[in-house]
N, C-alpha and C positions, 0 to 999 in steps of 0.2 A: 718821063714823068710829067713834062709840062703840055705835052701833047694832049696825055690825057686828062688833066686838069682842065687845058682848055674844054674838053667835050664835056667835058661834065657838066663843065658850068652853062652853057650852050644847052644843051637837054633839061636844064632845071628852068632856063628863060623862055624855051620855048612851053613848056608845062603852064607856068605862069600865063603865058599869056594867054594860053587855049582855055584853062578855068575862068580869067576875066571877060572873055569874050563871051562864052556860055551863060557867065551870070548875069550881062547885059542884054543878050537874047529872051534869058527869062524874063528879066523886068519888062523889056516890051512886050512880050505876049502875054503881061500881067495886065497892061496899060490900055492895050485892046481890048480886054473883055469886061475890066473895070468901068464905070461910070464918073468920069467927075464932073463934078456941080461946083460952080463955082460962088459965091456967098452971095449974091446979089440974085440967082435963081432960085432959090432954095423954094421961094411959091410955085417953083416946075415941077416938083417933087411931086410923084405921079403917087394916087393910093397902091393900099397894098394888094387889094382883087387887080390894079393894071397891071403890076409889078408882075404879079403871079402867073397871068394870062403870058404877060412876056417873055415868061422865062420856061412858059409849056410850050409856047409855037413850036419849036425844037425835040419836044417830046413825041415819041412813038411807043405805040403800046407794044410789049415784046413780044416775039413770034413763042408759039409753042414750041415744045423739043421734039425734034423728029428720034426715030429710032437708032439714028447713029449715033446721038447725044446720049441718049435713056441707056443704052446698054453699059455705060461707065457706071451710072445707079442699081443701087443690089433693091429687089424689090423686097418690099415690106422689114425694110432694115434702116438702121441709120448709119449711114457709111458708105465707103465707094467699095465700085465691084473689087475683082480680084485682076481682070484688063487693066483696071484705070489703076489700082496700086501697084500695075507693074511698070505701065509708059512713067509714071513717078517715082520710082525707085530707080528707071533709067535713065533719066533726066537730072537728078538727084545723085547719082550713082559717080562719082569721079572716074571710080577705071573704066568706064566706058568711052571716058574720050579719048584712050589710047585705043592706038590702032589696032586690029587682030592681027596684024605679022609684028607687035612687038610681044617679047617674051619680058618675065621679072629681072632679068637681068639690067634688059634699057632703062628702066624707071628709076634706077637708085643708082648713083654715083659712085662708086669704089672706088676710084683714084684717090688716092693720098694727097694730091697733088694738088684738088681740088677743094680738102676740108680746111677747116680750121689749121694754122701753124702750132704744133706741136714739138716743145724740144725732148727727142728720146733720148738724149745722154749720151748717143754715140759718137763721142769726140774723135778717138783715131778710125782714119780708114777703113774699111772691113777687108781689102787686100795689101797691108800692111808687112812688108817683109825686110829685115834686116839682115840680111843672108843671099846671097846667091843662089839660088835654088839647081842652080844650070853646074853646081860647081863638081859633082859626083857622077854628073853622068859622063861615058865614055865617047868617044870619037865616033864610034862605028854608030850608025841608027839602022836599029833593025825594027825593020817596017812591021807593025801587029800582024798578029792572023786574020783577029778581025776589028775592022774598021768603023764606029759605031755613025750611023746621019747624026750631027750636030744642028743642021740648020733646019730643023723642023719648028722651034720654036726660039729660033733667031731673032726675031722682031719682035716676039715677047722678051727677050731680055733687053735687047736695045732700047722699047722702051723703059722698063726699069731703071735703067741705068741713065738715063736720061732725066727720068724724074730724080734722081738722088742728088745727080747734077743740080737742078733746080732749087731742091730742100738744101743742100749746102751751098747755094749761093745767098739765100736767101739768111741763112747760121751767120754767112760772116759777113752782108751787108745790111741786115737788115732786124737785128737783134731784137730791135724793139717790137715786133710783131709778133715776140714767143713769150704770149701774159700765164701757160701753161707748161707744165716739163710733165716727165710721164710718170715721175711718183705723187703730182698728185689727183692722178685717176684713180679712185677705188678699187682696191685689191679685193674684194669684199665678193665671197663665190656665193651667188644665187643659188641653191637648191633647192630643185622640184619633190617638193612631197606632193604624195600622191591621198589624195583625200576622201576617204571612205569611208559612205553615211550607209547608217544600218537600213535593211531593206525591208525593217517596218516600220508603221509610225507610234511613235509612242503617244498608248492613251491613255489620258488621268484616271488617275482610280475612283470613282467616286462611288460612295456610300449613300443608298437611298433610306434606306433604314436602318436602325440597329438589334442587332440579332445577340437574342437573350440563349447562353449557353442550356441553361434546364430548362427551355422550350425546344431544343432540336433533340430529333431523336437517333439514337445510336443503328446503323442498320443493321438486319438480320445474318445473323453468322450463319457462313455456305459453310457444311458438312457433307461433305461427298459420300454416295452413298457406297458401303461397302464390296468389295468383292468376293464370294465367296466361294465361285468358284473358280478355278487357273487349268489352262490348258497349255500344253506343249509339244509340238512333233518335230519328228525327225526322220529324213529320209535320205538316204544314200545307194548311189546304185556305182560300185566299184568294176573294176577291169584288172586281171593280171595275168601274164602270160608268161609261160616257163617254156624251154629249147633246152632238150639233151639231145646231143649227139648221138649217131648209133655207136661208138664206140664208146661210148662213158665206163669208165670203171664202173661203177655201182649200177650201171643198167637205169633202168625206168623208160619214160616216153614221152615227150609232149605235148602241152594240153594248154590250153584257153581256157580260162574263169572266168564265170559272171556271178557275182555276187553281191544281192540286194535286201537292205537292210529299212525298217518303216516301222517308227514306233510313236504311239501317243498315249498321251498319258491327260489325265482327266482328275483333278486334285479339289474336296470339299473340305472347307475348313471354318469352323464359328464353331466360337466361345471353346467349350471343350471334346465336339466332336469333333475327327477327322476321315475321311473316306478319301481312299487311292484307287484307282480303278487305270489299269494298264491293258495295253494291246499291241502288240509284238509280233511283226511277219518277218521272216529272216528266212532266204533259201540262197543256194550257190550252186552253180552250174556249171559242168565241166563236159571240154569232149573227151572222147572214149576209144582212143585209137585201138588201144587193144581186144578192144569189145568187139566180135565180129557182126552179132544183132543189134546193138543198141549203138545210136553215134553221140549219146551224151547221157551223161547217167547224175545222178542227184548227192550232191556233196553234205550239204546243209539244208535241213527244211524242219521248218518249226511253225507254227502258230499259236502263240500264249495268250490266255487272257487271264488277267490277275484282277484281283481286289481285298483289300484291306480295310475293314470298318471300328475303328480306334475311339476309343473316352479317356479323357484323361485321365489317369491317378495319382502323379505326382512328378515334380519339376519336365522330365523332357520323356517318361515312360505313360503308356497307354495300354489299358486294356481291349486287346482286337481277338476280333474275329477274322482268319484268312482263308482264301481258297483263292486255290487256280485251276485251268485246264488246259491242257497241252497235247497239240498233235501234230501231223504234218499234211503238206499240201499235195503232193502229187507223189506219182508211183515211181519208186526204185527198185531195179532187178541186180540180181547178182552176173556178174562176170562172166558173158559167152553163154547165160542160161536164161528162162524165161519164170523161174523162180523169183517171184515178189520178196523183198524184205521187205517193206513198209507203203502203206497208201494211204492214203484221206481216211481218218478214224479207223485206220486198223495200225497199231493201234489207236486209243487217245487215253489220256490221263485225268483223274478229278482229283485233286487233294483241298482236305478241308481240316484245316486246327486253332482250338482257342487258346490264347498266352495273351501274353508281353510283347510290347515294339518299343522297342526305344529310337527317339529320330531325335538326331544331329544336323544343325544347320551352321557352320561358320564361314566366317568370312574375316579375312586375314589383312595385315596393312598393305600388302605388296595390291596393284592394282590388276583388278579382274582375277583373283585368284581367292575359290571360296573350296567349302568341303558339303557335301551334302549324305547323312551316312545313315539308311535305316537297317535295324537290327530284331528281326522278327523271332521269337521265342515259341513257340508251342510245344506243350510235352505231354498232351491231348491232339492227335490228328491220325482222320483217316485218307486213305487212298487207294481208289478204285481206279483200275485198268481193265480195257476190253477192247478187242479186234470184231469188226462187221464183219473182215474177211478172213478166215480160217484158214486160207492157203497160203500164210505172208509164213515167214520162217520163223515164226513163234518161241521158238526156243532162245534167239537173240536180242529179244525184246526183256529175256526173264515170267513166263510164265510159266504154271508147274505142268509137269506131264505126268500121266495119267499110268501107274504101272501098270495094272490090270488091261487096258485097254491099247497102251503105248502110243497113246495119244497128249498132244495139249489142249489142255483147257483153253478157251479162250474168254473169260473170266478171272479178274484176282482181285482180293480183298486183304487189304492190309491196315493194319493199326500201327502206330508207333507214336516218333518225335521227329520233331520237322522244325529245322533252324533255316531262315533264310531270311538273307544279307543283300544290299543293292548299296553300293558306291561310287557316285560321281564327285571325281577332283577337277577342279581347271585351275592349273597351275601356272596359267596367262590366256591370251588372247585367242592362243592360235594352240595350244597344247593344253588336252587331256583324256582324262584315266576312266573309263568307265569296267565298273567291276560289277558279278553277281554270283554269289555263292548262295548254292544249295544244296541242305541234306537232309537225310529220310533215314531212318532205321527203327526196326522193329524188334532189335535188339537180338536179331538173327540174321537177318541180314543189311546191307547199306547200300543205299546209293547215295551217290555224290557227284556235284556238276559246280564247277568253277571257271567260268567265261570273265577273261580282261583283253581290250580293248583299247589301242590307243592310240588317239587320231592328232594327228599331226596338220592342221588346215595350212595350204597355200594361201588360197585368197577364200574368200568368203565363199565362196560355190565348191572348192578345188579341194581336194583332203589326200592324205596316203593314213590308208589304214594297216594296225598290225593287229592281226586275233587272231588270240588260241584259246579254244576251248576244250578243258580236262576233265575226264569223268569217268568216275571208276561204278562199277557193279558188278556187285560177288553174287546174283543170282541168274545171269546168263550162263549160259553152256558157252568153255572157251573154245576156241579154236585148234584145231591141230597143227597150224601155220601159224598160231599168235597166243603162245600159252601165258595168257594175263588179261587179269578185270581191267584194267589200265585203257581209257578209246582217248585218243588226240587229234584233232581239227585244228589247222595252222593255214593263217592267210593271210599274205600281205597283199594290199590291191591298193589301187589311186584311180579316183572317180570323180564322180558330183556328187556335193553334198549338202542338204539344203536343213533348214529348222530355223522353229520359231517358239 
């Protein structure tokens, strides 16, 4: 310790003496450029134009700036370039005067060893053992499997342990140099919030005038304008195909179905009139293995066009006028023969009667599950039928023949009552009911025709359909193979199916 006391004091004298010798340097370089006059020449005392002159001899007018000077000058600005604030921000700059081969770790001190004396409180040893540790193990050493390198960072614990040596030498010789222990460094935990300004700016409200309520006026009420008429179609083109074996008990044969269905409807409604106006094509197509002429013959085929013209009379009944016309589209022969049953207006149908409709419209809590039900009444209606071609099998259609001649008419006129019913249910999204019933009688004879339908949709495009259509008529001639008015149409198919 006296060794180094002595340098201390040695580096404080030599300090002293290099600032007194500096400041005697100044004085005389003070002493050379000063003037002294002593009291007895003060009449030497030169004016102040010599004085001036003497003190320009020395002067030089300054050179202009070349272009290596002007380029630190930003033109037509006040301030230095963007050059000249960078060589000054690296002159300025402290980490530049470390080297580029030192990294953050050289510049900051880390040793313990080096700061401030700190007492941590650790009075006993940190390898402190009162026990034998050697006292349990056996005679025999049996060497590991594996062997782990220890001295990879050998000379980082040697030093450790070295400096700990140092901080307890210093604990128990030198006590007075720990003006700090380690509780009283703030236990006090910094946390980083994170600080988030809204990403407008708010701007003051300000009022340039004030606005008198019964001077603004209220705007014009939008009433959209009515609809009056509604439209809706629907089109489905199904597939179903049936396989008997040749041995089947009940015989039969199988066949491929195509069966396409297209309907729109066309709906006028204000204040108390109502007009319905339908249009209906429906045909089904089957092959015909047993047919030795024909390889597909005609299951279904229809063409309806309906219309309904309604005034109101009271709560949900309307006084209408109805008619419709009914035919088919293409030609069907009978079985192995070249005899026509039916073709394009042979025959077609006109029916026309005035009544009553009563229409139902609800809609129920469950969702997407409504009833739509009209109920046409007539007990005034006529209906004429007639064939273009006279060679279709006329007697299966119900027209009269001719005894005298032994012919049929192809002509009928008929009067009666005419009730006819149309019912759609959707009893969800994907399931419902369409129904239509209709009947004719003349009070001698009837017909009757009740089609239900019910479509089970997959997806929005994808449906499996089931219809059967039943229809009785007591004025055909029956068959010798099918003694009954009683005709049934049955078809389950899955298809596409589209509407809007």
């Amino acid at each position: 310790m006296n060794v180094k006391r002595n340098c201390l004091y040695s580096i404080v004298l030599i300090w002293a003496f290099a600032c007194s010798y500096a400041e005697a340097q100044q004085a005389n370089t003070l002493m050379d450029t000063v003037v002294v006059i002593a009291p007895d020449d003060m009449d030497k005392i030169p004016d102040l134009r010599t004085q001036l002159n003497m003190e320009n001899e020395t002067y030089s007018e300054p050179a202009p700036a070349n272009s290596r000077l002007l380029r630190f000058v930003q033109d037509n600005k006040t301030g230095l370039s963007d050059e000249a604030l960078y060589w000054a921000r690296l002159v300025m700059d402290a980490s530049s005067r470390f080297g580029e081969t030192m990294n953050f770790g050289d510049t900051i001190i880390v040793d313990h060893i080096f700061m401030p004396p700190l007492f941590r409180g650790n009075v006993l040893p940190g390898r402190l053992y009162l026990y034998d540790k050697d006292i349990l193990k056996s005679g025999t050493v049996i060497a590991p499997w594996f062997q782990p390198d220890t001295t990879l960072f050998l000379d980082v614990l040697e030093k450790y342990a070295l400096d700990d040596k140092a901080l307890r030498y210093i604990e128990d010789n030198y006590p007075a140099y720990f003006h700090y222990s380690k509780r009283d460094l703030p236990d006090d935990i910094i946390k980083i919030a994170n600080i988030r300004t809204p990403a407008y700016d708010e701007v003051p409200l300000k009022v340039t005038s004030s606005v008198v309520q019964s001077d603004m006026e209220a705007p014009e009420k939008f009433i959209p304008d009515r609809l009056y008429w509604r439209s809706s179609f629907e089109s489905a083109i199904q597939f179903s195909q049936n396989y008997v074996s040749p041995n089947w008990h009940k015989g039969g044969s199988s066949n491929l179905n195509i069966f396409t269905k297209n309907y729109l409807k066309y709906d006028y409604n204000k204040d108390k009139v109502q007009i319905t106006n339908e249009i209906e094509i429906k045909a089904s197509v089957y092959n015909a293995p047993n047919d030795t002429l024909h390889d597909y013959k005609i299951g279904d085929d229809i063409l309806r066009l309906h219309s309904n013209i309604g005034y109101k009379a009271f709560n949900k009944w309307f006084y209408t006028f109805d008619t419709e016309f009914k035919t088919q589209l293409f030609s069907n022969y009978q079985e192995n023969t070249q005899v026509k049953q039916a073709a394009l207006l042979s025959p077609f149908t006109f029916n026309a009667g005035i009544g009553m409709k009563y229409d139902l419209k609800k809609t129920f809590k469950e969702r997407n599950r409504n009833l739509n039900l009209s109920i046409n009444f007539a007990p005034v209606s006529y209906t004429f039928m007639k064939s273009l071609n006279e060679d279709i099998d006329l007697g299966r259609h119900g027209f009269r023949k001719n005894e005298e001649t032994d012919k049929y008419s192809s002509t009928l006129n008929r009067f009666g009552m005419t009730i006819r019913t149309d019912m759609m249910m959707n009893f969800n999204r994907n399931v419902s009911w369409q129904s239509r019933l209709y009947y004719f009688t003349t009070y001698e004879i009837t017909q009757f025709e009740f089609e239900n339908t019910l479509v089970l949709a997959i997806t929005r495009h994808f449906s499996t359909r089931i219809y059967a259509h039943l229809r009785f008529d007591d004025s055909v001639i029956k068959k010798a193979d099918f003694n009954s008015y009683f005709q049934l149409n049955e078809l389950l198919s899955f298809g596409f199916n589209y509407k809007w």
